[in-house]
C-alpha positions in Angstrom: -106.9 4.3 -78.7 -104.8 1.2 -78.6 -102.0 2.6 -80.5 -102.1 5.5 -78.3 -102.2 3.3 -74.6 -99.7 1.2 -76.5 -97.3 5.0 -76.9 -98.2 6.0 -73.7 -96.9 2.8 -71.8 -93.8 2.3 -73.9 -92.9 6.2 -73.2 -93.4 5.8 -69.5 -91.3 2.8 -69.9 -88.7 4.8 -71.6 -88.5 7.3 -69.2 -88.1 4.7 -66.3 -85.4 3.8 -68.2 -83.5 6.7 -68.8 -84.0 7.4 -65.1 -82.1 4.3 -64.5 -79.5 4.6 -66.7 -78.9 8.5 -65.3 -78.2 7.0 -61.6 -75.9 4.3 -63.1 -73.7 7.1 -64.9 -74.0 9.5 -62.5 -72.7 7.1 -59.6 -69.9 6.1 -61.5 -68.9 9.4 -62.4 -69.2 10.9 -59.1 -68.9 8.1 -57.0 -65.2 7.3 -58.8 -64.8 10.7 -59.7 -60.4 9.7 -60.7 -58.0 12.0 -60.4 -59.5 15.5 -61.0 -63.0 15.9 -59.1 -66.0 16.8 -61.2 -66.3 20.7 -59.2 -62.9 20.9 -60.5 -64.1 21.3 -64.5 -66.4 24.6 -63.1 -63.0 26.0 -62.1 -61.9 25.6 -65.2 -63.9 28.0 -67.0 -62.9 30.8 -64.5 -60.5 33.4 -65.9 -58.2 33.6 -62.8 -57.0 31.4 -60.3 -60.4 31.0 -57.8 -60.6 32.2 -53.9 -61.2 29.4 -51.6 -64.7 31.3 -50.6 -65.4 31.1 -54.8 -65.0 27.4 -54.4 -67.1 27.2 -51.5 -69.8 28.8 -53.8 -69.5 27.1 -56.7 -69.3 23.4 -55.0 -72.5 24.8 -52.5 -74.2 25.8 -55.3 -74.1 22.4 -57.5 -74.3 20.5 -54.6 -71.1 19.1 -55.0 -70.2 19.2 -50.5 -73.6 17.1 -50.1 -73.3 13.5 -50.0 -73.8 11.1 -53.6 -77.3 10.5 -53.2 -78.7 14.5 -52.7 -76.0 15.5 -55.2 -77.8 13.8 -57.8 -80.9 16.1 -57.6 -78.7 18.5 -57.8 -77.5 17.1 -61.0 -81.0 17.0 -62.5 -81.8 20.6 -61.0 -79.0 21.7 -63.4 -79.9 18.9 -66.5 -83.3 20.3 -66.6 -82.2 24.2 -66.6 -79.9 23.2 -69.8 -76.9 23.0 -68.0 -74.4 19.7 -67.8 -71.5 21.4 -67.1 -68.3 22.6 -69.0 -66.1 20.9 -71.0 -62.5 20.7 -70.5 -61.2 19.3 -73.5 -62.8 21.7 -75.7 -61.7 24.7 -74.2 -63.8 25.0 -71.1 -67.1 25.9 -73.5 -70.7 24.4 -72.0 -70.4 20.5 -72.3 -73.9 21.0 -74.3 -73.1 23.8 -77.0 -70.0 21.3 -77.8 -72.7 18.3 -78.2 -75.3 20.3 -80.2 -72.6 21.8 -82.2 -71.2 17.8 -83.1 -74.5 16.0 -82.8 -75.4 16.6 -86.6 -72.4 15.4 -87.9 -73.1 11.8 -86.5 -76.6 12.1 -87.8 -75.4 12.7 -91.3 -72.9 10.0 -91.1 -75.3 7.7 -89.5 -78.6 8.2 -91.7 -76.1 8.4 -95.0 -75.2 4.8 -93.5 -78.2 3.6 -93.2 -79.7 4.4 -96.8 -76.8 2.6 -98.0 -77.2 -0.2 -95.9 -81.0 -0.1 -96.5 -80.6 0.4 -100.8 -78.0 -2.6 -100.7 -78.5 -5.3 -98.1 -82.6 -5.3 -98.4 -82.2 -5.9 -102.6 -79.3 -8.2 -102.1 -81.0 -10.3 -99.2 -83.7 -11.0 -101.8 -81.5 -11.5 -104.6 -79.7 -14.3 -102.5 -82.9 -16.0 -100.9 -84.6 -16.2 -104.2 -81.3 -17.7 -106.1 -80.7 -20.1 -103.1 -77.7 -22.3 -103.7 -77.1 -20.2 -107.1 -74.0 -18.1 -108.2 -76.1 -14.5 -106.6 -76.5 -17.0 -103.5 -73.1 -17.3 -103.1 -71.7 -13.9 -103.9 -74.5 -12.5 -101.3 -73.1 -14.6 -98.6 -69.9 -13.5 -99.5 -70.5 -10.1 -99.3 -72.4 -10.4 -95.6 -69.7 -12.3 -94.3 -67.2 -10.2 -94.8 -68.7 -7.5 -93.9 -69.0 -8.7 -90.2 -65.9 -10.6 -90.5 -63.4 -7.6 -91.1 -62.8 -5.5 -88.9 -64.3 -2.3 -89.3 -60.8 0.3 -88.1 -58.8 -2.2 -90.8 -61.3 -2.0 -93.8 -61.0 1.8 -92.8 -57.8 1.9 -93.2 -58.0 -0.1 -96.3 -60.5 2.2 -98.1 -58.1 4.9 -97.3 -55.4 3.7 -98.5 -57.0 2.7 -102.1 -59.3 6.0 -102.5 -57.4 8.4 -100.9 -53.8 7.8 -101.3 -52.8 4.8 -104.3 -55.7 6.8 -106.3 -53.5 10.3 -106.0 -50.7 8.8 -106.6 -51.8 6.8 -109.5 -53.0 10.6 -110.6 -57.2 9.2 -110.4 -59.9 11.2 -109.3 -59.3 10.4 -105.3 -61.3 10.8 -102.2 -60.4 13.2 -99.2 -59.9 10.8 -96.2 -60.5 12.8 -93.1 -62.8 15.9 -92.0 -66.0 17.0 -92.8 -65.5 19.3 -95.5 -62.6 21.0 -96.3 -61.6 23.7 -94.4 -61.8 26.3 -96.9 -64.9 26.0 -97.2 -65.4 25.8 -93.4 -67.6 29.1 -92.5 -68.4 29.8 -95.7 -72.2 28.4 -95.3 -74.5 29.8 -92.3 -74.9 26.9 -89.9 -79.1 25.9 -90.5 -79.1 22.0 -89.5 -75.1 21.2 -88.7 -74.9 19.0 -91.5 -72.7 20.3 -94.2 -74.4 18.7 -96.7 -77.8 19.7 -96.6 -76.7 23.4 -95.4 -75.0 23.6 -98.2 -78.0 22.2 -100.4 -79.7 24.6 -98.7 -77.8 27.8 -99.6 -77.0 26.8 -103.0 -73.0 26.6 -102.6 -72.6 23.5 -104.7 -68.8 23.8 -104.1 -69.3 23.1 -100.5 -71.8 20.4 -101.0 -69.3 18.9 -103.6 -66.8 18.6 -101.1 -68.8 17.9 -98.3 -70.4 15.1 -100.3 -66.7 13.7 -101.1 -65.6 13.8 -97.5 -69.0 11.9 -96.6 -68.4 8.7 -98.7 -64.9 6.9 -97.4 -66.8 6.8 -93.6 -70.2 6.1 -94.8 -69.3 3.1 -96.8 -66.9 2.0 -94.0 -69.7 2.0 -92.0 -72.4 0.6 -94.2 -69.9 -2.6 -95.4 -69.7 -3.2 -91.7 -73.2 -3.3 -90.8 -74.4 -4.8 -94.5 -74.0 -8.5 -93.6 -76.0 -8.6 -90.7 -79.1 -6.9 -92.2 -78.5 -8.9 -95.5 -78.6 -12.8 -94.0 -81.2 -11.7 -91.6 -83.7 -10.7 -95.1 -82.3 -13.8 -96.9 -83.0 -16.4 -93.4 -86.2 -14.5 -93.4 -87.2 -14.6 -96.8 -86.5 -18.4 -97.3 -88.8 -19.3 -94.6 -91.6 -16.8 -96.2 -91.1 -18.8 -99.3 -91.7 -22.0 -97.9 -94.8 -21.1 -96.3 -98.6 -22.3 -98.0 -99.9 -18.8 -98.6 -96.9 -18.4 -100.9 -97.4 -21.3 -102.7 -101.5 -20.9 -103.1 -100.2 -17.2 -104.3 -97.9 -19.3 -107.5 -100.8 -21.8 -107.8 -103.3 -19.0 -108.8 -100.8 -18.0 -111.9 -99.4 -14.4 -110.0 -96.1 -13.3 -111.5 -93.1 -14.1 -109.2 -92.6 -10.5 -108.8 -95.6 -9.6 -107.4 -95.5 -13.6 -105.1 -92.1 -11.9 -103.8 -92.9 -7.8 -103.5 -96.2 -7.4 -102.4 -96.9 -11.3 -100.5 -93.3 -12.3 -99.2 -91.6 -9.0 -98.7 -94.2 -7.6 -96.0 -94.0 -10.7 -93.5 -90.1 -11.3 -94.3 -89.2 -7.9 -93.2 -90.6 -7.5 -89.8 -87.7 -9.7 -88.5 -85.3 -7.2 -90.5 -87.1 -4.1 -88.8 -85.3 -5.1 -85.8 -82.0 -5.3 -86.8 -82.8 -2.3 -88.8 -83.4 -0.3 -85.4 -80.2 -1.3 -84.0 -78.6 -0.2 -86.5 -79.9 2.6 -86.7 -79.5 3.7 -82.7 -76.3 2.0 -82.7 -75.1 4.6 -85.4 -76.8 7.3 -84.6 -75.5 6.8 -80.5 -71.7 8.1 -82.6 -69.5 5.1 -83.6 -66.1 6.0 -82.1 -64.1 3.7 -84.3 -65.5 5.3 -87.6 -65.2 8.7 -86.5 -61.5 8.5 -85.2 -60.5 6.8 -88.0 -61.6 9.2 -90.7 -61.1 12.2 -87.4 -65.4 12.9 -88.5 -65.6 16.0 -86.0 -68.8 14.2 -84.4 -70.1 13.1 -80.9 -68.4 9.6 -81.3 -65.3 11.6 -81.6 -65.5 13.9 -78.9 -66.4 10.8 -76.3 -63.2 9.8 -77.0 -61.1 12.9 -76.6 -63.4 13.9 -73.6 -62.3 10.0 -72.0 -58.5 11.1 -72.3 -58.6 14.2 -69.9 -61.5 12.5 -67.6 -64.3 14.8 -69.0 -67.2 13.2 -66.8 -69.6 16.1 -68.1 -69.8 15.6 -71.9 -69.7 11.6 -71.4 -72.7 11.8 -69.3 -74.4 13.8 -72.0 -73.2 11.2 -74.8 -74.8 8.3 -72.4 -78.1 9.4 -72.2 -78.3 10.6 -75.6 -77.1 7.2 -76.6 -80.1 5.5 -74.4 -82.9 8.0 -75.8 -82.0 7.0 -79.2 -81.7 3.3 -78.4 -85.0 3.7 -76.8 -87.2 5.7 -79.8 -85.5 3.5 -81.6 -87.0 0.4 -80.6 -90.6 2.1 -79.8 -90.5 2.9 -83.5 -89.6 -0.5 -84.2 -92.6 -2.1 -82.3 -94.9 0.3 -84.3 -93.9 -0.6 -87.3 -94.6 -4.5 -86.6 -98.2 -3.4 -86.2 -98.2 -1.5 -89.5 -96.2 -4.4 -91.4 -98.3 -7.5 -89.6 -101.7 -6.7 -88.6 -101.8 -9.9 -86.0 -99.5 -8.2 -84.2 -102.0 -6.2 -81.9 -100.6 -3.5 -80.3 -102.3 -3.9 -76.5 
């Protein structure tokens, strides 16, 4: 019952949250609406020029001749019935078929990041923290800083340049450096999850998996060099204090090998520091990294923000914001969970 008070406050929490966070968007996007008013994306999807009575309708009907405040119910009248509005930038279609339609593509790049991040950083935090001051030390911090240091549209570029252009000409097995598969392939698979990779898994059409795998590795290990140093000095700071503490040393005294002092004593209690930078990573991925996907033009949310910013698309940027806060949100309620599983004195009240 205590894990379940514990769910049940942090979701209320959340909601209030999200609640918040949907009056701050909405009141900047209506309340500085720019050049084109939002009514005027409605219009937009109309096959002929509209009747001044037609724009009566359609602004009566969403509210949009009310003042801010009342307009906003309206708003969430129409967010609750599935409908955010239409989307001018790609091609007047429903602002959420255009997000549903994207959305997996940033969860594949996002959770391919992360078990990267997660298979490298994790081992090499340990690696450095238990050869402290030694050669694997140094090549660790090495690593980390850099990967924080550089920045991430440069190393980008970088990786492109090496894998996808010096390795053709140098006649090498090279990578593809934009899109999400190539576009012959593009149809060629029933659309099950969105993501190419495991649709393609799914049907059995290895060709499209093999070039939907290729496409997926430039961006994903853009990504996970640029989010590898933080999680990789925050398990080496971690696991150096562990190490030091008396539990650990009354583990060596009894004779126990230093693999199972490091993996099944040290490992538990030095992680729950790492769980947290693990969930920001995580949401912060997942919420559609812009840079990433413009640089390798990934067809995903992050992406689309952009394009929808240049033509003042109001509609699928609100979408993107409280997507980005509902993710940021489950994100950390997973991450205060998982304390109680890792550390069992942290009581869940």
């Amino acid at each position: 019952m205590g894990l379940l008070r514990f769910l049940a406050k942090r979701l209320l929490l959340m909601v209030g949250v999200l609640f918040g966070v949907s009056v701050i968007i909405f009141v900047l996007s209506r309340g500085f609406p720019g050049k084109y008013p939002p009514w005027v994306q409605y219009l937009s999807s109309l096959s002929s020029n509209p009747s001044p009575v037609v724009i009566e309708q359609i602004k009566a009907a969403h509210g949009f001749n009310l003042p801010l405040y009342e307009q906003y119910f309206f708003w969430l009248r129409d967010v609750f019935s599935g409908n955010w509005g239409i989307s001018v930038w790609a091609g007047n279609l429903p602002t959420y078929t255009v997000f549903a339609k994207r959305f997996p593509l940033t969860v594949e790049l996002a959770v391919s990041a992360l078990i990267v991040t997660l298979a490298i950083g994790i081992p090499l935090g340990i690696l450095s923290a238990t050869r402290s001051g030694k050669l694997p030390d140094h090549f660790a911090r090495l690593v980390s800083i850099s990967g924080y240091s550089l920045p991430v549209f440069w190393l980008g570029y970088l990786l492109q340049l090496l894998f996808a252009y010096y390795f053709k000409i140098w006649n090498l097995p090279y990578l593809p450096s934009s899109g999400a598969a190539d576009t012959a392939f593009i149809g060629t698979v029933p659309v099950i999850t969105g993501i190419p990779v495991l649709d393609s898994l799914l049907e059995g059409n290895i060709p499209y998996f093999q070039s939907a795998f290729a496409h997926l590795i430039l961006p994903t290990l853009t990504l996970s060099l640029s989010l590898l140093g933080y999680l990789t000095r925050t398990v080496r700071s971690s696991m150096l204090e562990v190490l030091r503490q008396d539990y650990i040393i009354q583990a060596r005294s009894k004779g126990l090998s230093e693999r199972v002092v490091i993996y099944r004593h040290a490992l538990r209690n030095a992680l729950i520091p790492a769980i947290t930078i693990m969930g920001l990573i995580f949401a912060f991925t997942l919420g559609g990294v812009v840079v990433i996907e413009y640089v390798f033009s990934w067809p995903g949310v992050g992406w689309a923000s952009l394009q929808a910013i240049f033509v003042n698309d109001s509609s699928f940027l609100m979408l993107f914001t409280i997507v980005s806060a509902a993710i940021i949100g489950l994100s950390n309620l997973a991450v205060d969970v998982i304390y109680g599983i890792l550390d069992p004195r942290i009581r869940l009240k």
